[in-house]
C-alpha atoms as a printed R data frame, in Angstrom:
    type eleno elety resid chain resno       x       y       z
1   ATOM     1    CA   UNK     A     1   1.941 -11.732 -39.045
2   ATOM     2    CA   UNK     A     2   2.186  -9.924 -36.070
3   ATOM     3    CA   UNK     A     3   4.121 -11.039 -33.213
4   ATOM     4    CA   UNK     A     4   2.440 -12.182 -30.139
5   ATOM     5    CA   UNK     A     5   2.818  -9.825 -26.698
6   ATOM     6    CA   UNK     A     6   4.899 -11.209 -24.223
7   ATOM     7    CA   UNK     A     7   3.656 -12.305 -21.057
8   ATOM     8    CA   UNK     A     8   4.721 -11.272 -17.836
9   ATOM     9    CA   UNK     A     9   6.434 -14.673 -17.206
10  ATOM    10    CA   UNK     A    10   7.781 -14.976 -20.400
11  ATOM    11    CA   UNK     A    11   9.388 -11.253 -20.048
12  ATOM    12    CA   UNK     A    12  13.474 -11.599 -20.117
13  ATOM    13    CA   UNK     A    13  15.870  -9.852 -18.283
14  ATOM    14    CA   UNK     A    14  19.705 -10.423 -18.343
15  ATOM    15    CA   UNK     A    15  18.313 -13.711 -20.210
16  ATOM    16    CA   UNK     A    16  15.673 -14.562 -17.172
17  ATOM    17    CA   UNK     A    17  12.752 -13.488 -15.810
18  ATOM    18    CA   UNK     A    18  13.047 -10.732 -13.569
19  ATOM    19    CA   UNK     A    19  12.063 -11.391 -10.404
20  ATOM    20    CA   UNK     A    20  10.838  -8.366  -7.870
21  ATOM    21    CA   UNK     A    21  11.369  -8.305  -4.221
22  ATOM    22    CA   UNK     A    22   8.285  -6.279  -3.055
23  ATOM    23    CA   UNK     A    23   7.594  -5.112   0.361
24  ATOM    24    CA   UNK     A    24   3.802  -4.389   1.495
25  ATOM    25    CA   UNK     A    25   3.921  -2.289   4.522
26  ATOM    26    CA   UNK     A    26   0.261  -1.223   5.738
27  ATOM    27    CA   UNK     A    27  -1.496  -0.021   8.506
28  ATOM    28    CA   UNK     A    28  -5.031  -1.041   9.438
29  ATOM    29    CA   UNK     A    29  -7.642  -0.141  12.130
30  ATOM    30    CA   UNK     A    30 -10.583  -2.192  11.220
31  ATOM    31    CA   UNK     A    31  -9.165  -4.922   9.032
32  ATOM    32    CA   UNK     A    32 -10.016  -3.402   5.499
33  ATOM    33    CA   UNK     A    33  -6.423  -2.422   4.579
34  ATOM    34    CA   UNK     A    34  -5.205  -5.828   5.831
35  ATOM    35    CA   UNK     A    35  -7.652  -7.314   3.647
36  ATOM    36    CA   UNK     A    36  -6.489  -5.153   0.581
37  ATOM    37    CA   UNK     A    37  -2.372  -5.817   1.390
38  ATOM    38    CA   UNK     A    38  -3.359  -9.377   1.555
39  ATOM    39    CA   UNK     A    39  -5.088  -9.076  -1.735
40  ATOM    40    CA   UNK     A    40  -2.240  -6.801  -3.585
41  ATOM    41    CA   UNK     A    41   0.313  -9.255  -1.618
42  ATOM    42    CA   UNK     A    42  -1.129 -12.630  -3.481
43  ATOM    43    CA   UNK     A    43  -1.471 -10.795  -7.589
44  ATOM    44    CA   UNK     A    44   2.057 -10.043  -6.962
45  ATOM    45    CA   UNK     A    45   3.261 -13.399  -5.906
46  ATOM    46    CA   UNK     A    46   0.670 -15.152  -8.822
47  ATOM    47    CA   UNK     A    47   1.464 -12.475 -11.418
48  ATOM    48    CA   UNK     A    48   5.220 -13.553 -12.077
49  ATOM    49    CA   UNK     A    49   6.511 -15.062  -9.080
50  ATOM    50    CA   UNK     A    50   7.547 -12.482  -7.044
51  ATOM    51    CA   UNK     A    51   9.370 -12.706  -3.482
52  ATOM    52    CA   UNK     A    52   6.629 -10.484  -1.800
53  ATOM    53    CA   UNK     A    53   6.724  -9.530   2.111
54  ATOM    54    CA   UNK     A    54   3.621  -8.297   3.946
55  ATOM    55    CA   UNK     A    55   3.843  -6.543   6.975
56  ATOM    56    CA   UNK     A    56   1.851  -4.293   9.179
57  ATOM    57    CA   UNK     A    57   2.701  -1.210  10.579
58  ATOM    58    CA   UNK     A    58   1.918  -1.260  14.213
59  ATOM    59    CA   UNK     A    59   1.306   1.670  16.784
60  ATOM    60    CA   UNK     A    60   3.168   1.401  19.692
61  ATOM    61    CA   UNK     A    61   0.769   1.757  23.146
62  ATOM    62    CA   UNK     A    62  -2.594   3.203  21.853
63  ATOM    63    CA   UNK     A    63  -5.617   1.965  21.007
64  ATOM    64    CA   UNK     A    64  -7.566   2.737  18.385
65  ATOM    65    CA   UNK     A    65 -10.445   0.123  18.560
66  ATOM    66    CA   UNK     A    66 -14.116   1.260  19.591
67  ATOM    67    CA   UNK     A    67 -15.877   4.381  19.130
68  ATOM    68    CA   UNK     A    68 -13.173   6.345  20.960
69  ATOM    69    CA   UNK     A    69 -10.238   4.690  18.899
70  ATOM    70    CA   UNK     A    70 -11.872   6.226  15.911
71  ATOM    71    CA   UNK     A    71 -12.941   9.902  17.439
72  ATOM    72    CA   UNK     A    72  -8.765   9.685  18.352
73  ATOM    73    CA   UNK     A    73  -7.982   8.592  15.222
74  ATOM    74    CA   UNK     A    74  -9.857  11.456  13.310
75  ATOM    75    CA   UNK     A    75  -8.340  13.788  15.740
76  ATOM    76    CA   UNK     A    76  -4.436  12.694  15.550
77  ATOM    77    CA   UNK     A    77  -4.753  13.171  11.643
78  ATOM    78    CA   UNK     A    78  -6.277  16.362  11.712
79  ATOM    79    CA   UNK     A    79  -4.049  17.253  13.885
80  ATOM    80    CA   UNK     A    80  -0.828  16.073  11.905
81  ATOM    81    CA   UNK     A    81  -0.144  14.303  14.500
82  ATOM    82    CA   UNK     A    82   2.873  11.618  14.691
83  ATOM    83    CA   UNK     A    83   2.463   8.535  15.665
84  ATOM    84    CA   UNK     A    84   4.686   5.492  17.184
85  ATOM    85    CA   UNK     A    85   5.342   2.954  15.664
86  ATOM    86    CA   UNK     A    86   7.283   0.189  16.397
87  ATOM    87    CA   UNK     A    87  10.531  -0.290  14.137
88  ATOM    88    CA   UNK     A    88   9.858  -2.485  10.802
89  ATOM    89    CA   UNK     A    89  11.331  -6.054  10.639
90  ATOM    90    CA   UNK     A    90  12.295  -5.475   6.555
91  ATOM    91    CA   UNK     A    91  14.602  -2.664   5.496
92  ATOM    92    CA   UNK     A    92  12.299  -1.003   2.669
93  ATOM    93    CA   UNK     A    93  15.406   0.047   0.793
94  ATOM    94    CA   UNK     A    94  16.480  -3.817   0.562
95  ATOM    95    CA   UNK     A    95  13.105  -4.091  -2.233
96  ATOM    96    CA   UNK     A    96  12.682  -3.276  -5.723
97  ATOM    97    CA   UNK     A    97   9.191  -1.845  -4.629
98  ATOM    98    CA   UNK     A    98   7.744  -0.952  -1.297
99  ATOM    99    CA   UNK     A    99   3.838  -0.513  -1.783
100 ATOM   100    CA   UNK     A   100   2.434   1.035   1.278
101 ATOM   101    CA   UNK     A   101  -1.184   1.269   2.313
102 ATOM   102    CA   UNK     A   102  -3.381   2.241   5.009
103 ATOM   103    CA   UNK     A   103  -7.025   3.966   5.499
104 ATOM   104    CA   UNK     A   104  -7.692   7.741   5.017
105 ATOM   105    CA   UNK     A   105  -8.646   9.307   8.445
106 ATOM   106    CA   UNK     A   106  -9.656  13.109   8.255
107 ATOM   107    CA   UNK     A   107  -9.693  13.182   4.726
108 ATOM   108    CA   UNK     A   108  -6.037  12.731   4.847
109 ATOM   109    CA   UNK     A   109  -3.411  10.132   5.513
110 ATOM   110    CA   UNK     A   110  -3.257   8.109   8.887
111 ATOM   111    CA   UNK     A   111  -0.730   9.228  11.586
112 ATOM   112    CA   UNK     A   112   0.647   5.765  11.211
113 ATOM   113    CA   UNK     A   113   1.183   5.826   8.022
114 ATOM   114    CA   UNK     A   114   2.084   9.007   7.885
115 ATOM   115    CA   UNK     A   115   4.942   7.945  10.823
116 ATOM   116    CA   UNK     A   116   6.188   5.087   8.138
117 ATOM   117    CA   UNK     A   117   6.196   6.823   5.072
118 ATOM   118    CA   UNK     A   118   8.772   9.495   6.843
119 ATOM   119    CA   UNK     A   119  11.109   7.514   8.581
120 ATOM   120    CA   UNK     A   120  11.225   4.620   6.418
121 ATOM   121    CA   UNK     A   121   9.566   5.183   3.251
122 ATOM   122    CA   UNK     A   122  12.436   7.647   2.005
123 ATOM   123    CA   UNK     A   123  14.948   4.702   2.288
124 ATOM   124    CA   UNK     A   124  12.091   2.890  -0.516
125 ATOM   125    CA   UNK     A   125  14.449   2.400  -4.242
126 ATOM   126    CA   UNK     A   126   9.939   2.757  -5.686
127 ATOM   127    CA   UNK     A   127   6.826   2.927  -4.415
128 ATOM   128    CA   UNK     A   128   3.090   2.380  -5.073
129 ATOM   129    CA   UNK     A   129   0.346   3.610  -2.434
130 ATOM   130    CA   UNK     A   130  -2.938   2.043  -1.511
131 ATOM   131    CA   UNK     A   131  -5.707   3.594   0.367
132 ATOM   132    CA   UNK     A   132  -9.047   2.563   1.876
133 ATOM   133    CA   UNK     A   133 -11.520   4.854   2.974
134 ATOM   134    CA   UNK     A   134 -15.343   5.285   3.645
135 ATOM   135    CA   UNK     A   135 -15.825   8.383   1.202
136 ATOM   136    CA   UNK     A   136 -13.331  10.647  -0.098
137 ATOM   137    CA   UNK     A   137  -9.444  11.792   0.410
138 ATOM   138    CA   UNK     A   138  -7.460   9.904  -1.763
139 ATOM   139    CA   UNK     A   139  -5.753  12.592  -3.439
140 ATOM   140    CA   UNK     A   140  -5.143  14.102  -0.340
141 ATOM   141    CA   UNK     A   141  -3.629  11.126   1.325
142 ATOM   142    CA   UNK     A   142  -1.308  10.011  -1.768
143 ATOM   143    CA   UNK     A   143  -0.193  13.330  -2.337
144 ATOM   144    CA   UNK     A   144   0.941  13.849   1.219
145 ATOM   145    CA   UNK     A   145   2.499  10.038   1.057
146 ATOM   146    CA   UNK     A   146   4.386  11.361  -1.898
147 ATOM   147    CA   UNK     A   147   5.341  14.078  -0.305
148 ATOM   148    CA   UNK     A   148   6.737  12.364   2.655
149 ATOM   149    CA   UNK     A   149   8.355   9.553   1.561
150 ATOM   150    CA   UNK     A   150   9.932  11.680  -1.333
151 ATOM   151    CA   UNK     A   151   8.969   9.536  -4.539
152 ATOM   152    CA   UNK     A   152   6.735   9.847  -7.062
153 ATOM   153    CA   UNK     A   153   4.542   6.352  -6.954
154 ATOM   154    CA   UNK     A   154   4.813   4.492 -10.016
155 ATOM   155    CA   UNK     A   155   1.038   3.755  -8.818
156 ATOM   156    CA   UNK     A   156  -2.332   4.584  -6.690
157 ATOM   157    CA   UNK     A   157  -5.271   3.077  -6.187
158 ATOM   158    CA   UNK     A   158  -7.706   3.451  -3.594
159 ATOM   159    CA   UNK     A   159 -10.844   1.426  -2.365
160 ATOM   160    CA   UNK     A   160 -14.292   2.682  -1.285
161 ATOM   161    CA   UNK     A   161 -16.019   0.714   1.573
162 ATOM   162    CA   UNK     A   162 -18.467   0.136  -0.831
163 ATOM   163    CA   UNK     A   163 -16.091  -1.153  -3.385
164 ATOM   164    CA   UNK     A   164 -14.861  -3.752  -0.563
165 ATOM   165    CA   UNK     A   165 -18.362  -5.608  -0.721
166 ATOM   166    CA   UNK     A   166 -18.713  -5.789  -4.542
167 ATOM   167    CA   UNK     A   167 -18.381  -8.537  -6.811
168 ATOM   168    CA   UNK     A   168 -15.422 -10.400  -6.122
169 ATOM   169    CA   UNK     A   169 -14.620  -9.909 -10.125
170 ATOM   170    CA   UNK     A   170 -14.541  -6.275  -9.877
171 ATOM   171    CA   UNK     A   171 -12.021  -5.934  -6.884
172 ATOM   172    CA   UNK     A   172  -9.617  -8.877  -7.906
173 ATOM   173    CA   UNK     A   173  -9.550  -6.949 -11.925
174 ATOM   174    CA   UNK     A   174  -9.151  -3.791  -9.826
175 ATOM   175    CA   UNK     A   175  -6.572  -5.114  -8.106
176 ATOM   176    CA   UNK     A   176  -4.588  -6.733 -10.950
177 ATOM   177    CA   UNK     A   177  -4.336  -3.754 -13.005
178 ATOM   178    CA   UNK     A   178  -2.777  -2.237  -9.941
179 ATOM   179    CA   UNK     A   179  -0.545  -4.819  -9.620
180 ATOM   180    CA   UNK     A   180   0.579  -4.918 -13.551
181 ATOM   181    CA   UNK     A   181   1.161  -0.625 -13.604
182 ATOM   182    CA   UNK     A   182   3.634  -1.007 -10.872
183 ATOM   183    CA   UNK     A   183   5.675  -4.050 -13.196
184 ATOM   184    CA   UNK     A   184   5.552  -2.220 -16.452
């Protein structure tokens, strides 16, 4: 008879069950990626009772709202351009796993993210990238993440506007198959 798989709770290590201490650092203009971060932020806590932190990368002194905010935003990321950000609260190399996440501007990664994954993601021990976007660009934008914060990802995933108003069942099995790659 053939053994049953473990679960991820049931999982030992050093005789108990390993416990991760994730960071989720994101950026987000419109709300989507905060909605995502939340999202990723919640499977990891449920999935095996993780200490997870969420917290958003801010800009420091521009705006990005409005019609303008988004011709700007299109601009600084075609552009390369840096951004500034204001310094994180959490150290991302005091996690096991520092999944960062923001929305593809240009085709490419956001300044702001961009900014983060550069000055703080290279201190990350692993990461895992997220991306939302309204078409395409998520090769782009996780290869240049990897590229920046010098790490391969132990795992991508990326969301489609369109994916964002789906069937809640979809996104949340979407979502938890992310969330179980970057424990295995």
């Amino acid at each position: 008879m053939e053994k049953p798989a473990e679960s991820a709770r049931s999982r030992p290590f050093n005789g108990k069950v390993k416990v991760l201490k994730i960071l989720i650092s994101f950026y987000s203009r419109t709300g989507n990626t905060r909605n995502i971060a939340a999202r990723i932020g919640r499977e990891f806590e449920d999935n095996i009772e993780n200490e997870v932190v969420v917290e958003e990368i801010k800009e420091s002194g521009v705006d990005r709202g409005g019609v303008s905010g988004y011709v700007k935003a299109g601009k600084d990321a075609l552009s390369r351009r840096r951004s500034e950000i204001i310094t994180p609260v959490n150290n991302p190399g005091n996690f096991d796993l520092v999944v960062i996440g923001g929305p593809v501007w240009a085709w490419t990664v956001s300044p702001p993210v961009s900014t983060y994954c550069s000055d703080y993601g290279v201190e990350a021990i692993k990461v895992a990238f997220f991306c939302c976007m309204g078409g395409s660009g998520a090769k782009k934008t996780f290869s240049e993440m990897q590229k920046l914060c010098k790490k391969i990802p132990l795992e991508v995933i990326s969301f489609k506007d369109r994916e964002l108003k789906t069937e809640e069942i979809i996104l949340r099995k979407k979502i938890q198959n992310f969330v179980a790659a970057c424990q295995e």
